[in-house]
C-alpha positions in Angstrom: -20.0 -20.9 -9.9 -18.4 -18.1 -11.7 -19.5 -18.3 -15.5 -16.2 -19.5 -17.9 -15.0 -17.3 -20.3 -14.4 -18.2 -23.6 -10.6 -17.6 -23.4 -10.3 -19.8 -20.0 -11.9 -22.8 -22.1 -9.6 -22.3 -25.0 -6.5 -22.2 -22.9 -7.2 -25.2 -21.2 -7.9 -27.4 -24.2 -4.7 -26.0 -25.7 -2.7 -27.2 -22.6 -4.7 -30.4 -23.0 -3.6 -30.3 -26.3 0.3 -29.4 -25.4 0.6 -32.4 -23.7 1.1 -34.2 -27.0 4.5 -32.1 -28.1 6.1 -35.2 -27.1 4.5 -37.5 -29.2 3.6 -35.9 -32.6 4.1 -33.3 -34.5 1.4 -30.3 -34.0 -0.4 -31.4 -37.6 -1.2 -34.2 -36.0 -3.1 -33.2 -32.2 -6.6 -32.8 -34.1 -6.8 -36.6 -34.7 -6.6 -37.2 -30.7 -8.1 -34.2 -29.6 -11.3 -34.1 -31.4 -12.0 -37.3 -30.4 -11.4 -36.8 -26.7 -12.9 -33.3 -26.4 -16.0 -35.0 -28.4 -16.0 -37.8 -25.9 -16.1 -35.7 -22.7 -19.0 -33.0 -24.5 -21.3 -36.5 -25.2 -20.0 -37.7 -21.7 -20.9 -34.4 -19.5 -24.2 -33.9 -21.4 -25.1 -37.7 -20.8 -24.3 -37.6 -17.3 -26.4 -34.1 -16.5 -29.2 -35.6 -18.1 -28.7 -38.5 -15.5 -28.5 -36.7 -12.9 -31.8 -34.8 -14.1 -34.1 -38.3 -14.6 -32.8 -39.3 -10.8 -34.2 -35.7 -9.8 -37.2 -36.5 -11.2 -38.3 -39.9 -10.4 -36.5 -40.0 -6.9 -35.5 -43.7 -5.9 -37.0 -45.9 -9.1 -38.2 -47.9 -6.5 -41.1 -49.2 -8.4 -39.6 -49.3 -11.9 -37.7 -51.8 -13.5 -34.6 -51.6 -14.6 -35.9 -51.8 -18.4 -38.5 -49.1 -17.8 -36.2 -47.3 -15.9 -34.0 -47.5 -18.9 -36.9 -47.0 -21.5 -37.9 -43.6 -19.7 -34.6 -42.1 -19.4 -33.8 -42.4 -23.1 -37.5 -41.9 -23.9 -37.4 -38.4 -21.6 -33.8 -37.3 -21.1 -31.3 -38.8 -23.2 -30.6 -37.8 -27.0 -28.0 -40.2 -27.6 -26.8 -43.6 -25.5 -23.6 -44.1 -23.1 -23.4 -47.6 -22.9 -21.6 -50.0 -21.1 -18.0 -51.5 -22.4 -17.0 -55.2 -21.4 -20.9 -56.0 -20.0 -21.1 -59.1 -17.9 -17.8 -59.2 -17.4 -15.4 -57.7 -14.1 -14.0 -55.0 -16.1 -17.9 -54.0 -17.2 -17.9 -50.0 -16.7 -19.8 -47.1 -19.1 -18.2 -45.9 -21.9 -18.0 -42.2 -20.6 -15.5 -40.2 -19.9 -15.3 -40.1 -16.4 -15.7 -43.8 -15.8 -12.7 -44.4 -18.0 -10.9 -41.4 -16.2 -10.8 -43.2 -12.6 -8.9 -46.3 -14.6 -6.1 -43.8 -16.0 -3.2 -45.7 -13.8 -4.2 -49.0 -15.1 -2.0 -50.4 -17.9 -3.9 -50.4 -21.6 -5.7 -47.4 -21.4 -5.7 -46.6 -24.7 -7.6 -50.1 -25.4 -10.0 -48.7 -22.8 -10.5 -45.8 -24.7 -11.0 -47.8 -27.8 -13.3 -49.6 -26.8 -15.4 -46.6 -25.5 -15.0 -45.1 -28.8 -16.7 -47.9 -30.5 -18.9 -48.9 -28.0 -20.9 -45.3 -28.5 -21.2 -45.5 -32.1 -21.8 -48.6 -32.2 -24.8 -48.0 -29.8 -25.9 -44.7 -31.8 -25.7 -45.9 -35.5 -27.8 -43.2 -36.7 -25.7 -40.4 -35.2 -22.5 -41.7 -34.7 -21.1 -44.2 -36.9 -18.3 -43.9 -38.1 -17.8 -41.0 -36.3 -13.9 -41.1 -34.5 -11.9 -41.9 -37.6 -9.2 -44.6 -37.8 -8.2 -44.5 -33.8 -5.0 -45.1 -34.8 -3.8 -43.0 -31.6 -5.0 -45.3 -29.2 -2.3 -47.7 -29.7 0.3 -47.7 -27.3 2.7 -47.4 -30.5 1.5 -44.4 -31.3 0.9 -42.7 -28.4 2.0 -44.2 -25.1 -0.5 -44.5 -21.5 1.6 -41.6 -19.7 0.8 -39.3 -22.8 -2.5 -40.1 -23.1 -3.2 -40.0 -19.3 -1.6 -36.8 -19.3 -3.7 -35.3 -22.0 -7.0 -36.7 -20.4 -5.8 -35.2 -17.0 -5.2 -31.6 -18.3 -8.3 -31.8 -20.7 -10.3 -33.2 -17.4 -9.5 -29.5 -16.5 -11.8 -27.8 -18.4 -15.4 -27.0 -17.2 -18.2 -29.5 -17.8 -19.0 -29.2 -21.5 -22.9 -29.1 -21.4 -25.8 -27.0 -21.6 -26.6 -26.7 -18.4 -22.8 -25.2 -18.0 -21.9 -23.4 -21.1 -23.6 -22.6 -25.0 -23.1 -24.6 -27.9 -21.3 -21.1 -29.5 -18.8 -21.5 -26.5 -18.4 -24.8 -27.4 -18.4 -24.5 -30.9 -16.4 -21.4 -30.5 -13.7 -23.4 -28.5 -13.4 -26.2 -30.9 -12.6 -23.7 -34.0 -10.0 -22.1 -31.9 -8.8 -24.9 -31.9 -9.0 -25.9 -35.4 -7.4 -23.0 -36.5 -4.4 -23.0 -33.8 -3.6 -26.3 -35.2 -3.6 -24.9 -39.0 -1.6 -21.6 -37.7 0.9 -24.2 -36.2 1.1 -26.8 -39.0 1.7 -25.2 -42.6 0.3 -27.3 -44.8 -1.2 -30.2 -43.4 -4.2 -29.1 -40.9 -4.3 -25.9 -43.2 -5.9 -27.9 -46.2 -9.0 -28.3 -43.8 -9.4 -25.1 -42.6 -10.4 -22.3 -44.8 -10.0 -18.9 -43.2 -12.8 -17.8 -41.3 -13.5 -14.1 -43.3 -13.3 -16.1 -46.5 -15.8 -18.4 -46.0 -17.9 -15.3 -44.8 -17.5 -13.6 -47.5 -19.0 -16.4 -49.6 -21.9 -17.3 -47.3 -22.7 -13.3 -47.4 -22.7 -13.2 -51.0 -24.8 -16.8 -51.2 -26.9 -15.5 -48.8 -28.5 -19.2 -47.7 -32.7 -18.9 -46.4 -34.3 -20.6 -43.5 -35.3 -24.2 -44.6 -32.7 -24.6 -48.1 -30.6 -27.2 -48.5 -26.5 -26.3 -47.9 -23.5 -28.6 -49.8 -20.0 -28.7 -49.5 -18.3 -31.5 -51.6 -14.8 -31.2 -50.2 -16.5 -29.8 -46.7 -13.2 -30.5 -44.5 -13.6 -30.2 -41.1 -16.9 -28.3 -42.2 -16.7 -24.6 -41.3 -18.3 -23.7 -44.2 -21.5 -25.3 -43.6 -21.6 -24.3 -39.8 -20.6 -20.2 -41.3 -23.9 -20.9 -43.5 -25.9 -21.9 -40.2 -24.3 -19.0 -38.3 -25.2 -16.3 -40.9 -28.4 -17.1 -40.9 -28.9 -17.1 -37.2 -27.1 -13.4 -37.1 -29.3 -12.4 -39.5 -32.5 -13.2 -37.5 -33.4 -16.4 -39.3 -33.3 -20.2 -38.1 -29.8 -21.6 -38.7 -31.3 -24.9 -37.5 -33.6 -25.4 -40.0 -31.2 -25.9 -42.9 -30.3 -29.0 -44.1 -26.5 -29.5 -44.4 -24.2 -32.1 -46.9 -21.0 -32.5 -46.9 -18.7 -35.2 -48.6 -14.8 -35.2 -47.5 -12.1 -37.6 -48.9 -10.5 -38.4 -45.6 -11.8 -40.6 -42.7 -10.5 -38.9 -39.7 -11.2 -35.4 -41.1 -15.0 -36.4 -42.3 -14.7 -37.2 -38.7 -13.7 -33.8 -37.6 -16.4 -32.4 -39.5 -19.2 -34.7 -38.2 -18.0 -33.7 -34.0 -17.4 -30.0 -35.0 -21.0 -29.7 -36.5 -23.0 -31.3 -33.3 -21.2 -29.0 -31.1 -22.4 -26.2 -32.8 -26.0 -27.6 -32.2 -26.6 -28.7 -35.5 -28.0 -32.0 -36.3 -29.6 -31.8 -39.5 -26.6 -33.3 -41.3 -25.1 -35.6 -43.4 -21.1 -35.9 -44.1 -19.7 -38.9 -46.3 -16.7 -39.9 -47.2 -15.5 -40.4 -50.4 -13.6 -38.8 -53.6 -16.7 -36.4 -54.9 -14.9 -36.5 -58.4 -14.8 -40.3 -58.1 -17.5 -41.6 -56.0 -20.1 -38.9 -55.5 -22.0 -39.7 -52.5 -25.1 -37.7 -52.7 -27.2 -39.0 -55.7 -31.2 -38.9 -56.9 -32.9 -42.2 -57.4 -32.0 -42.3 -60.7 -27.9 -41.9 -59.9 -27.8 -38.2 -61.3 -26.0 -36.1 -58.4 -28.3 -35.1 -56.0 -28.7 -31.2 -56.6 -28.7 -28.3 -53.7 -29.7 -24.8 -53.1 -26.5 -23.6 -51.9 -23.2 -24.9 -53.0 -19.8 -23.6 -51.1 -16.6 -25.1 -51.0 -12.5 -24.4 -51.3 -11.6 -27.3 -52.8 -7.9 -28.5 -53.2 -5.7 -26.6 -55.8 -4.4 -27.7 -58.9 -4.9 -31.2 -57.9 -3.5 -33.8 -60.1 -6.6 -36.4 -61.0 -7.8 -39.2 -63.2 -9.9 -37.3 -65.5 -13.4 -38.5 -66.6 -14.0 -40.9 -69.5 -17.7 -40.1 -70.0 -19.5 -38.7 -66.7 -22.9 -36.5 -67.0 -21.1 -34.0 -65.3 -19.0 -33.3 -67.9 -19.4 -29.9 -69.9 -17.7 -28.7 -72.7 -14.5 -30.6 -71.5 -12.7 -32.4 -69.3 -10.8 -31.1 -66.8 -6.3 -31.6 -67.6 -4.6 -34.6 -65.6 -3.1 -31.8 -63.9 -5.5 -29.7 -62.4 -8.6 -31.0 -61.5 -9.9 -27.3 -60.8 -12.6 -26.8 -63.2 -14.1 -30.5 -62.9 -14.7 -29.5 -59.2 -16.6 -26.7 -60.6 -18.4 -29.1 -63.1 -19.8 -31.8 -60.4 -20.8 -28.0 -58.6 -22.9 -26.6 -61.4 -24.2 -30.3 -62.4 -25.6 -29.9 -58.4 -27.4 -26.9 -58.8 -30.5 -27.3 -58.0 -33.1 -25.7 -61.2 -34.8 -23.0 -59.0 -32.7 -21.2 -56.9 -28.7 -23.3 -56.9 -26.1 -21.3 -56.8 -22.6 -22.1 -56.4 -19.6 -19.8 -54.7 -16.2 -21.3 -54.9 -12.7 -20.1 -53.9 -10.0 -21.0 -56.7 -6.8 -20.0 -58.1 -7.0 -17.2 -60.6 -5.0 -20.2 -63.3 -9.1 -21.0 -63.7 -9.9 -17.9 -65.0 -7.1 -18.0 -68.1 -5.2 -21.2 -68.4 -5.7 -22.7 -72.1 -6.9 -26.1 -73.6 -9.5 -28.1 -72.1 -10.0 -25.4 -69.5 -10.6 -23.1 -71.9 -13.1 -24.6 -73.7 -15.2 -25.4 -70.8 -15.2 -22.0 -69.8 -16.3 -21.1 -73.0 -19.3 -23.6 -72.4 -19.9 -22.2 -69.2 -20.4 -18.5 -70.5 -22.3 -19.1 -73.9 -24.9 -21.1 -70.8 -24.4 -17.8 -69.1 -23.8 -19.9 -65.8 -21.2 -18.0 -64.0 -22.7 -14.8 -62.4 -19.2 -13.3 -60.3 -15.5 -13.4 -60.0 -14.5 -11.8 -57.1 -10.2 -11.1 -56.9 -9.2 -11.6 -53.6 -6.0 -10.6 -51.8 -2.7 -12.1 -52.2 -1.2 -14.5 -49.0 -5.3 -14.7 -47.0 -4.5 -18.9 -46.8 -2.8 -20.9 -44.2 -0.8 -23.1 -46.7 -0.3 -20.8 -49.8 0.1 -17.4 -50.5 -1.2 -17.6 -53.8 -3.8 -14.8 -54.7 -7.8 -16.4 -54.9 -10.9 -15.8 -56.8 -14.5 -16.7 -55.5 -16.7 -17.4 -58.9 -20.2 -17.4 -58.4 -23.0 -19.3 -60.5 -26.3 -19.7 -60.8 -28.5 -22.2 -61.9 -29.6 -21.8 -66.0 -31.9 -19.1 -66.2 -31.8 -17.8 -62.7 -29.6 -15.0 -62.8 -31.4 -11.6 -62.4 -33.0 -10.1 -65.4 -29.8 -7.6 -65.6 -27.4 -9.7 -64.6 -28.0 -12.3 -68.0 -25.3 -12.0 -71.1 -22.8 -11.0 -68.8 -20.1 -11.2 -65.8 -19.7 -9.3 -62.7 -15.9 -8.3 -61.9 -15.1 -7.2 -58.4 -11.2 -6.5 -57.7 -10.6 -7.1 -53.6 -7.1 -7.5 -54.0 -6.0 -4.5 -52.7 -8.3 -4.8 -49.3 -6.9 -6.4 -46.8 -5.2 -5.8 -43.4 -1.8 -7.5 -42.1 -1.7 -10.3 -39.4 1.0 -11.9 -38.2 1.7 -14.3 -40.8 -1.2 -13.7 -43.7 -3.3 -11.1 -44.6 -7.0 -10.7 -43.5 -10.4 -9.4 -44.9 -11.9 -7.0 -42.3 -15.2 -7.0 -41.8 -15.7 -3.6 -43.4 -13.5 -4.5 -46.5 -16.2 -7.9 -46.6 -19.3 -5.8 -46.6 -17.6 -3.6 -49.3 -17.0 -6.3 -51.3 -21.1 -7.6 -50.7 -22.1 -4.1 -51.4 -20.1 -4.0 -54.8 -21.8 -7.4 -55.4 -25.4 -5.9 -55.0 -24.7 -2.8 -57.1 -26.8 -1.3 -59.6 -24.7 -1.2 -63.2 -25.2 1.5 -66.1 -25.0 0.5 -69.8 -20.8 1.1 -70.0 -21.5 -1.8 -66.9 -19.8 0.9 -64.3 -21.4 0.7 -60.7 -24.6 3.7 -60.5 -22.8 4.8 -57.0 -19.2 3.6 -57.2 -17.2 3.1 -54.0 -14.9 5.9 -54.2 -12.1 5.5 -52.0 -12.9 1.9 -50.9 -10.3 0.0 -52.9 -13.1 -2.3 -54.7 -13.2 -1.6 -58.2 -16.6 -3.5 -59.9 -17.5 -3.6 -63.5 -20.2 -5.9 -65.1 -19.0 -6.9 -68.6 -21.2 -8.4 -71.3 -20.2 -11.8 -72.5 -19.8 -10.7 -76.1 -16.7 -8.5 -74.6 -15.3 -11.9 -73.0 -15.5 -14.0 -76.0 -14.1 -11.2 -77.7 -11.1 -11.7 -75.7 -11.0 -15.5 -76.5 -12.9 -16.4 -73.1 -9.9 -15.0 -70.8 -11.7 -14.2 -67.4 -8.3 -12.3 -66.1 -9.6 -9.8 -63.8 -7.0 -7.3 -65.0 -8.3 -7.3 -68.3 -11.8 -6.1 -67.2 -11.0 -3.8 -64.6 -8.5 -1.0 -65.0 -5.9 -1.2 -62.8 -3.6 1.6 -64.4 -3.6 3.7 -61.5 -2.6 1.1 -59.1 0.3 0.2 -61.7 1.3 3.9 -62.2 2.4 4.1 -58.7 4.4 0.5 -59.0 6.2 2.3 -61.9 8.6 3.2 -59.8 9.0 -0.2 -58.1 9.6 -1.9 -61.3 11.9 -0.2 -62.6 14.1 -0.4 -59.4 14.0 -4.0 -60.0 14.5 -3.8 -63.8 17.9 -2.0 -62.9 18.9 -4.5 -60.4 18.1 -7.7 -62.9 19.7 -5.9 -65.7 23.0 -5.2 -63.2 22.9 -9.3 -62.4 22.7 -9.5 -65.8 25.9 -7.9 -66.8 27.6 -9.4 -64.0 27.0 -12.7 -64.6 28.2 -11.8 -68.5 31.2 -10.3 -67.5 31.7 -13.2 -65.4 31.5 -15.9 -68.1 32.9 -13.7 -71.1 36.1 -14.0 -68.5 35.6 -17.6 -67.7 35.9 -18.3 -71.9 38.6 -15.8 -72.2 40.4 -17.4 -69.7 39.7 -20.9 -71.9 41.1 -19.1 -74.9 37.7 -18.5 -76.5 37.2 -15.0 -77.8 35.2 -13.1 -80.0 32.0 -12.4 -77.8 31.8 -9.5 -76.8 31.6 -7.8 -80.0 
């Protein structure tokens, strides 16, 4: 058989995924195809390692059916494909193809269904929990002839298993489509998927070790913690061997997370759901948050919240009702772990200067001489918002290097980027720009040792008594002169200075008429 490419997988899977224009809008396919694509992966590996035990121990003759069954999932089987409706006429396994040959027969989607929770229910370890609400396989939602359809075009694509194609093909099919259904959707899908080069970027500057311990408290459909894994495994170490956590708010997209990470290979896992500023799910014995090695996350903006009353996380404030920004950070740092934690987090630049309670928890944050970076990103990189972003970068109390302490590393990216179709992107030459920047050498006025001439990245380190100086305002601009940049604008501005200030008289001249017309004068003395 000739080998599959990459793009031949992704193109069927979309078609599979096509089918459902009928039924749903486009935010909406990952809940149903997930699932299914997830099904037939467990289903195609289940049955090759069938057919591999029958290989082996031709005709069973003199085993019984329990040792049969205790040597294949002893020898061959990771995970078990068991039987829905046993003991009864409608007894068949749960796997894909079985339920496949029923597809003309009325309540499929029952069938399905029952499939679904047949295999986590026989895996608790692995898979509980694991398909979300199901809410798709009632015929309300999504009728037989759609779903049969989508089965029949998914059924399409090559058998998803080891013997037949890599876990990165796989892996590398399901975030296609992950990220066709964010491109497609605006806002909804977009909330789980932070762009690929972003997430880079962090993991780069994080740099996670073979064997550490990875956490993302708003993980989403988890791309961070598989880029972590990835990273590593370009980089010659064992992506394998870390340990991942993730904790997500909602069901079906904790859901998303657990599937997306086991067909990248990666088993060492945990994701829970939950609110992590409510209900953290990761805790010591004696209910402090559990703490990490590497922290990454993009957690949701300016999200309005019930603040703390008194929580250990809290430091130097609470968080506003209004953005709950800065108390994300706050559970981050307060899971740190002492030796080597460190944090990277993508946020709105409103962290780095808004007032009030935000302020003063900054202010805590740099007299502990916690936060190590703030990197400037480029306007318009997200799915769902085309507000400019900031990664901030902490380390555990006392770990920072020895010339790193007392101080903050600026690093302006917002002029690197190159244009897609609809956002901007980080290459991968303005990402190692920005790590090289990071690992500079500083001199005493904090200017780079061997500055990055032409490259766009501007980097200063700034002492913290030059911050608190400036009332604890982290705005990039403040730190890094930009004047050049805005000399060239000059020109721009005042275009649009003389267009506003043209509005501006005919919208005068308009209502100096309408009051003349009222017999009101006198006002344009």
């Amino acid at each position: 058989m000739m080998a599959v490419t990459q793009q031949e997988i992704e193109n069927r899977l979309w078609d599979a995924a096509d089918e459902l224009r009928v039924a749903m809008p486009e935010a909406q396919y990952s809940s149903v195809v997930f699932p299914l694509m997830f099904w037939k992966y467990l289903s195609d590996t289940w049955e090759h390692q069938h057919e591999e035990f029958l290989a082996d121990n031709e005709g069973l003759d003199d085993l019984s059916a329990e040792e049969a069954h205790e040597i294949e999932y002893r020898d061959y089987q990771s995970f078990e494909i068991p039987f829905i409706h046993p003991g009864t006429v409608q007894q068949r396994r749960a796997s894909w193809t079985s339920i496949l040959a029923t597809i003309t027969q009325p309540g499929l989607g029952r069938r399905v269904r029952a499939s679904l929770q047949a295999i986590e229910t026989a895996n608790p370890d692995k898979f509980s929990r694991l398909f979300g609400s199901m809410t798709w396989t009632s015929e309300e939602v999504l009728s037989g002839e759609v779903l049969a359809a989508v089965m029949q075009a998914m059924d399409r694509t090559p058998k998803m298993h080891e013997g037949n194609m890599s876990h990165d093909v796989l892996g590398g099919a399901y975030e296609y489509l992950l990220k066709r259904f964010s491109d497609g959707s605006g806002t909804r899908a977009g909330q789980f998927f932070t762009p690929r080069e972003v997430v880079e970027l962090i993991v780069e500057v994080l740099d996670p070790k073979s064997f550490e311990s990875v956490y993302d408290p708003t993980c989403g459909s988890g791309g961070m913690l598989i880029a972590s894994a990835d990273l590593l495994k370009a980089r010659g170490g064992r992506g394998y061997t870390l340990r991942l956590y993730g904790q997500e708010a909602v069901p079906d997209t904790a859901g998303v997370a657990r599937m997306n990470l086991f067909m990248h290979n990666l088993t060492q896992f945990q994701v829970e759901v939950g609110d992590t500023l409510k209900d953290p799910r990761f805790k010591k014995p004696d209910g402090s948050v559990a703490q990490f090695d590497v922290i990454v996350a993009n957690p949701p903006y300016s999200l309005k919240w019930k603040p703390w009353s008194n929580d250990p996380r809290i430091l130097g404030g609470v968080a506003p009702q209004s953005s709950a920004d800065w108390a994300f950070v706050q559970h981050m740092i307060a899971s740190m772990g002492p030796k080597k934690g460190r944090v990277g987090v993508v946020l709105p630049h409103g962290v780095l200067f808004r007032g009030g309670q935000e302020a003063a928890i900054r202010q805590r944050v740099l007299d502990d001489d916690l936060l190590e970076a703030v990197i400037g990103l480029p306007a318009n990189l997200f799915y769902n918002t085309s507000i400019p972003t900031a990664i901030l970068v902490f380390r555990a109390p006392g770990t920072k290097a020895p010339e790193r302490q007392g101080g903050v590393l600026f690093i302006d990216a917002s002029k690197r980027f190159a244009k897609a179709k609809n956002r901007n992107i980080l290459t991968d030459a303005d990402i190692s720009d920005v790590v090289t920047a990071y690992h500079s050498k500083f001199d005493a006025e904090g200017n780079p040792v061997d500055p990055d001439g032409d490259g766009g990245i501007s980097a200063r380190f700034v002492p913290t008594t030059e911050i608190a100086a400036n009332g604890y305002d982290l705005n990039i601009g403040r730190y890094i002169k930009q004047a050049a940049a805005e000399a060239e604008d000059l020109g721009t501005l005042i275009e649009a200075y003389n267009v506003a200030r043209a509005e501006r008289q005919k919208t005068e001249q308009r209502m100096l008429d309408v009051l003349a017309a009222a017999g009101i004068e006198g006002f344009d003395e």
